[in-house]
C-alpha positions as CSV (number, residue, x, y, z in Angstrom):
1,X,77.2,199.1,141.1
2,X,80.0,196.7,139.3
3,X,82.0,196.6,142.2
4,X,79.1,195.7,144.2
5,X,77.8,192.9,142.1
6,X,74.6,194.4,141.5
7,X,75.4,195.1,137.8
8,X,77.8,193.1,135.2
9,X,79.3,196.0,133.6
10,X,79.0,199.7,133.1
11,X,79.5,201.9,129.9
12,X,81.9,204.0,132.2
13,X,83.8,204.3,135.8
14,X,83.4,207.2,137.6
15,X,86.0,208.7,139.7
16,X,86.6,211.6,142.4
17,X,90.1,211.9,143.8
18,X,91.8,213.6,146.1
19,X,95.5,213.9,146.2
20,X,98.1,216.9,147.0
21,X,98.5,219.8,144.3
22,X,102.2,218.2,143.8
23,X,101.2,214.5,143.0
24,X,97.8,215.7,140.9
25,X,99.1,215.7,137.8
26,X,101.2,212.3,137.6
27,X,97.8,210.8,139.2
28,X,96.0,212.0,136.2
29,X,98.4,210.6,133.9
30,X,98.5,208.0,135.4
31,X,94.7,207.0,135.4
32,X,94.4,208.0,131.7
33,X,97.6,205.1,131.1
34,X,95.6,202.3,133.4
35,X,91.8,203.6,131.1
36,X,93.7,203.1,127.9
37,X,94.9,200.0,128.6
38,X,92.1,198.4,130.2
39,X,90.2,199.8,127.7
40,X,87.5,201.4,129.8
41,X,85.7,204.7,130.1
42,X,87.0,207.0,133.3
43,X,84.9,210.1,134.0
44,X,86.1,212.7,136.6
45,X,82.8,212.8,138.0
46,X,80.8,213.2,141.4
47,X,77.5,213.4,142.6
48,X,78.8,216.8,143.5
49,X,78.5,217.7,140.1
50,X,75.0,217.3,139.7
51,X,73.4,218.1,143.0
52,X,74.3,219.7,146.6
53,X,75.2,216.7,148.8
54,X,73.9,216.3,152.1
55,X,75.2,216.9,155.2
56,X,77.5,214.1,156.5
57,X,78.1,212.7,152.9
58,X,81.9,212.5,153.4
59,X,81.5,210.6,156.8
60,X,79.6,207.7,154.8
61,X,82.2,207.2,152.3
62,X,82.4,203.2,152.6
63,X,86.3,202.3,152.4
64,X,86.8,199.9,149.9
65,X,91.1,198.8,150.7
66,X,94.5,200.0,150.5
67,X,95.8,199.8,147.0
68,X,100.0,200.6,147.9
69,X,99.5,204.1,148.9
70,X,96.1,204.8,147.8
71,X,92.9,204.4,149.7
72,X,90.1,203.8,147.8
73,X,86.3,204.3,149.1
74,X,82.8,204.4,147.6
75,X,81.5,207.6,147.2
76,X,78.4,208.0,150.0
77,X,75.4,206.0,148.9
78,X,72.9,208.5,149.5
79,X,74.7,210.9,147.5
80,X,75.0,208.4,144.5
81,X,71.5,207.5,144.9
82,X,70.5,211.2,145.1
83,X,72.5,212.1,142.0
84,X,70.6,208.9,140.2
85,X,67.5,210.3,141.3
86,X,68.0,213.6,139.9
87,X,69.1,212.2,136.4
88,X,66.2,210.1,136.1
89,X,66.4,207.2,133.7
90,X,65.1,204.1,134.1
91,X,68.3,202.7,134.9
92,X,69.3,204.7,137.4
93,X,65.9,204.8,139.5
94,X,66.6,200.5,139.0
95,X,70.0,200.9,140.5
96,X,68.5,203.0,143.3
97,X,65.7,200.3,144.2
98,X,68.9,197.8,143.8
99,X,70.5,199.6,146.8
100,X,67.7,200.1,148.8
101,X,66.5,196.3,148.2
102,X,70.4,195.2,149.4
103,X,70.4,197.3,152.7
104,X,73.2,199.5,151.0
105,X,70.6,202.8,151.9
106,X,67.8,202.9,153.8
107,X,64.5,204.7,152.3
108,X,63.6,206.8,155.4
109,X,67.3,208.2,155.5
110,X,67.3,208.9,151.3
111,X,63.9,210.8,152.2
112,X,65.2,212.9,154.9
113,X,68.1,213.4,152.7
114,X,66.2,214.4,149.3
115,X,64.0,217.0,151.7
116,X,67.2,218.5,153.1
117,X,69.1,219.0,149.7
118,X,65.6,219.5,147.9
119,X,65.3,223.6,148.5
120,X,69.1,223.9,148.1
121,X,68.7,222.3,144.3
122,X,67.6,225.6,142.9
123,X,70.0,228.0,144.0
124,X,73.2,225.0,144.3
125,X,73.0,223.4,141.3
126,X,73.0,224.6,137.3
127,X,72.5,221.1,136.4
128,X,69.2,220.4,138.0
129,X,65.7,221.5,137.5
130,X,63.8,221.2,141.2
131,X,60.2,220.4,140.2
132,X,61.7,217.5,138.1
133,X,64.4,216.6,140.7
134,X,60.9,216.1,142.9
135,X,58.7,214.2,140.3
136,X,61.6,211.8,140.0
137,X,61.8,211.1,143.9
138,X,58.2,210.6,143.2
139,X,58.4,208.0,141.1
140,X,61.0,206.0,143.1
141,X,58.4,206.8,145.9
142,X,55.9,204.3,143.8
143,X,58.4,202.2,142.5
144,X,59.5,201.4,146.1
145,X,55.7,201.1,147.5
146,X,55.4,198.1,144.8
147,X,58.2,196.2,146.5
């Protein structure tokens, strides 16, 4: 959402990676040297962890630049979005409306998303409780309808 411009700072940056068994563990020292000194919060964390993604989710990974040899990409929007919707807070339902308002997802696509991870939340996911997963979609469902 910071790198977007739609927010002017976050408590934390998340971060998946993927990078051969070999290099793994001088990429993890070295992200923990760049956190410390830029003073931030990095979590190793995905949408993954928190619900099933949809099909095609790697395929909408939005490349972001080469950085040297490393190629850096958002994580699929409709997964983020998903993952915000299963958490719930205020904020993240806001950040959700923030997408869909800047064309970054479109609602009829995060629907058919939601109903095809929906049934898959209860047996994929530890994290997530189903019937809330749905109340929450709800309530974007009204937020957006006030737009």
């Amino acid at each position: 959402m910071v790198w977007e411009g739609f927010r002017e700072q976050s408590l934390d940056v998340d971060v998946s990676f993927e990078v051969d068994d070999a290099d793994h563990g001088k990429f993890v020292q070295t992200i923990r040297e760049l956190k410390d000194e830029l003073i931030i919060n990095v979590e190793e964390v995905s949408p993954a962890d928190f619900i099933p993604l949809p099909s095609g989710a790697r395929d909408r990974a939005v490349f972001i630049g080469r950085y040297g040899s490393l190629d850096i990409f958002h994580f699929d929007f409709y997964s983020t979005a998903l993952s915000k919707i299963a958490r719930g807070t205020q904020e993240d339902l806001d950040d959700v409306l923030t997408l869909m308002r800047a064309g970054r997802i479109e609602h009829n696509r995060l629907e058919k998303y939601f109903a095809e991870i929906k049934p898959r939340v209860a047996s994929e996911s530890l994290k997530q409780d189903p019937q809330e997963f749905e109340r929450n979609f709800q309530t974007l469902r009204q937020l957006w309808a006030r737009n």
